[in-house]
C-alpha positions as CSV (number, residue, x, y, z in Angstrom):
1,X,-16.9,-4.9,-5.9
2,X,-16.8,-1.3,-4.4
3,X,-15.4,-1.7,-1.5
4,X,-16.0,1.5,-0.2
5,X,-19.7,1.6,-0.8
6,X,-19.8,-2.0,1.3
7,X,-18.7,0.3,4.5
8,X,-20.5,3.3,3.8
9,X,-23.9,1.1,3.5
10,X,-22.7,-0.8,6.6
11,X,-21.6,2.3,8.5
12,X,-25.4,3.7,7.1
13,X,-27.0,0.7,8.9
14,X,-25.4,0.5,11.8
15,X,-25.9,4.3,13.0
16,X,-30.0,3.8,11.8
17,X,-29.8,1.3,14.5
18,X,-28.2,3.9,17.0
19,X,-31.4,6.3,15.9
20,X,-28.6,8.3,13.6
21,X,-30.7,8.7,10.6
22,X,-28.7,11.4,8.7
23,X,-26.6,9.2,6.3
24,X,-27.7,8.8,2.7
25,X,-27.3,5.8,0.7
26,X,-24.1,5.6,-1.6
27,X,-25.7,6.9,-4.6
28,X,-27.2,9.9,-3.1
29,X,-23.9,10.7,-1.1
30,X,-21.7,13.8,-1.4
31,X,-18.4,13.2,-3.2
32,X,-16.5,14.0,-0.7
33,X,-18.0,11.8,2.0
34,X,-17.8,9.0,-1.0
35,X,-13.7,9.9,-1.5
36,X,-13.3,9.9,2.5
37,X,-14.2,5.9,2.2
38,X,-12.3,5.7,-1.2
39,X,-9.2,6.9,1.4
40,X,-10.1,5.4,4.3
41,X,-10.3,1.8,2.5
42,X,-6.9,2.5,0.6
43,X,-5.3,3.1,3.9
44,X,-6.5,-0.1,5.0
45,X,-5.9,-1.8,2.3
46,X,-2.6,-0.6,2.2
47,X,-1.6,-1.1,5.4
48,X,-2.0,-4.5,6.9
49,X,-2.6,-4.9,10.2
50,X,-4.3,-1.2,10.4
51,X,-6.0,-0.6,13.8
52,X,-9.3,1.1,14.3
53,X,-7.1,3.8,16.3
54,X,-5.1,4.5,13.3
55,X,-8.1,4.5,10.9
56,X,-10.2,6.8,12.7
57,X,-6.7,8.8,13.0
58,X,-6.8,8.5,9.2
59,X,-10.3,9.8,8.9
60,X,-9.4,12.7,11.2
61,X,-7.0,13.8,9.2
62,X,-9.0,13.5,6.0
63,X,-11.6,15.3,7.3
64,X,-9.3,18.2,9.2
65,X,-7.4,18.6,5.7
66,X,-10.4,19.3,3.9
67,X,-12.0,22.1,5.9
68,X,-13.8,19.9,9.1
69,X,-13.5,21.1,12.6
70,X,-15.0,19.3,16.0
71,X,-18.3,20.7,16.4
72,X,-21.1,19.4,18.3
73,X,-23.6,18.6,15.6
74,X,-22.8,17.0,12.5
75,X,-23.0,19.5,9.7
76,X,-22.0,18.7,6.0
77,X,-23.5,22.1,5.4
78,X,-21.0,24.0,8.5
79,X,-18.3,20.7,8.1
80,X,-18.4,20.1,11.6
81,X,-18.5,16.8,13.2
82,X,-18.9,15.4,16.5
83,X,-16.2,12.2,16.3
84,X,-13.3,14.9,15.2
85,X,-11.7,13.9,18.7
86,X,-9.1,11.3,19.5
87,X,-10.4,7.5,19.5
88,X,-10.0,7.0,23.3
89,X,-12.3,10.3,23.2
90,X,-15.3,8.8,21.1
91,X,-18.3,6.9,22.7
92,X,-18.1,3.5,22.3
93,X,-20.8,3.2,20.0
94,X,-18.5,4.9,17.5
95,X,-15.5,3.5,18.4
96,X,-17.4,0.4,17.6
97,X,-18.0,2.2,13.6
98,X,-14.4,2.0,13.2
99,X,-13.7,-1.6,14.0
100,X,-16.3,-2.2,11.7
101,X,-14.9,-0.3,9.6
102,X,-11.7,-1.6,9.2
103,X,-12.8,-5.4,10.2
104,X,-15.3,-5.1,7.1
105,X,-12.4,-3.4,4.6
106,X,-9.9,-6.7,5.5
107,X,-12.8,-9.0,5.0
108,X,-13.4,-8.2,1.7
109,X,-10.0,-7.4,0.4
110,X,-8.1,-10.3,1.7
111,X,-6.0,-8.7,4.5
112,X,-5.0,-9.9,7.3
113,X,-6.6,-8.2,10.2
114,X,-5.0,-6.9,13.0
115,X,-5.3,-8.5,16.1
116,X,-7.9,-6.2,18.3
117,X,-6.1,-4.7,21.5
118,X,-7.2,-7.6,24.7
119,X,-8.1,-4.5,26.5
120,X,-10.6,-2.9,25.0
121,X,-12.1,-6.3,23.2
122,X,-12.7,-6.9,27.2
123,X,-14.2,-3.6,27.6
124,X,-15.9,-3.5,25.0
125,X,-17.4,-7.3,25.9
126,X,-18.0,-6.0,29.6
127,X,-19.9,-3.0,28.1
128,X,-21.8,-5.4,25.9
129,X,-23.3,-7.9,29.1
130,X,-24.0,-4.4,31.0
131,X,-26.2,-3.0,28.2
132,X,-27.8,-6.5,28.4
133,X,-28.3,-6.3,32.0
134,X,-29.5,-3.3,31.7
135,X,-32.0,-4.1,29.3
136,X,-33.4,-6.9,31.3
137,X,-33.7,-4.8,34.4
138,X,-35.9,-2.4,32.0
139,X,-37.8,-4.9,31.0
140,X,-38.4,-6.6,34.8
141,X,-40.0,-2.8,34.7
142,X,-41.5,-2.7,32.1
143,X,-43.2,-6.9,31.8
144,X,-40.9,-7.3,28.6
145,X,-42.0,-4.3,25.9
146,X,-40.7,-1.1,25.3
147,X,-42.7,1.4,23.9
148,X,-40.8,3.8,21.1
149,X,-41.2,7.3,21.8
150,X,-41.0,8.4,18.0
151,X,-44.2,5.9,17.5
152,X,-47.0,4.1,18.5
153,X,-45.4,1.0,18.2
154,X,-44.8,-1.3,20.9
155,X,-41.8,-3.9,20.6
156,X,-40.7,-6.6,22.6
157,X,-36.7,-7.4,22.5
158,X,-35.2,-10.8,23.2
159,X,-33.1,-9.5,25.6
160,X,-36.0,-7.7,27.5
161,X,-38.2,-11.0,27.5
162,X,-39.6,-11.2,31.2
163,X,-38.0,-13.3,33.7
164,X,-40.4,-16.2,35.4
165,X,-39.9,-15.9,39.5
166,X,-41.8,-15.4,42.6
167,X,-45.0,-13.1,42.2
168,X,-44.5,-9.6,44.1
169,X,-47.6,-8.5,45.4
């Protein structure tokens, strides 16, 4: 099993679901994004008990040694990229990418995982029941459906399904 196409089709998925549509499946993939999770699943591998902190530091430090700098956008034309930052820096939604990460790389090579900092698995757990509340205050709004902007599609989530109470009139 190649471990590092696992993450990179997991790491593909989960940004499609953030809207972040600009990752290509394994096989179409540059080699150098392919040998950044060759390295970054070594580390792991090789390191039990690896944090996401150290990973992304890992990544970083891949990236920076092989012509990246921070930039706004992500370019693999300019080799810019907008998570060149420290992990306390990222949004959570990619800090989130490298727990996977890493979470995903001792799942399927036998190591032991590291035990996730209480701290931010609280913040990270508060963060979650706030998007949800949010979510249900849009859909109180709203009478449950979202309509996507980029289509004509209207969906309903579970977490946006109305709430039965008093009739406002």
């Amino acid at each position: 099993m190649n471990i590092a196409k696992v993450v990179h089709q997991a790491n593909k998925a989960y940004c499609e679901e953030l809207g972040d549509f600009s990752q290509l499946n394994w096989e179409q993939t540059d080699t150098d994004i392919k040998r950044s999770a060759t390295v970054g699943v070594a580390a792991v591998e090789a390191n039990p008990g690896m944090s996401a902190v150290e990973s992304h530091e890992g990544w970083m430090q891949f990236k920076l040694d092989n012509g990246w700098k921070f930039g706004e956008v992500k370019s693999e034309a300019l080799k810019t990229h907008h998570c060149l930052v420290p992990f306390d820096e990222l949004p959570e939604e990619h800090q989130i990418k490298d727990l996977l990460f890493v979470a995903i790389v001792n799942a399927l090579s036998g190591v032991e995982p590291a035990v996730i900092d209480t701290a931010m698995a609280d913040e990270l757990a508060s963060t979650k029941i706030e998007l949800a509340r949010a979510n249900e205050a849009l859909a109180s709004c709203t009478g449950g459906t979202d309509k996507d902007p980029k289509s004509s599609a209207t969906t309903t989530s579970v977490l946006n399904s109305p709430k039965k109470g008093p009739k406002i009139s």
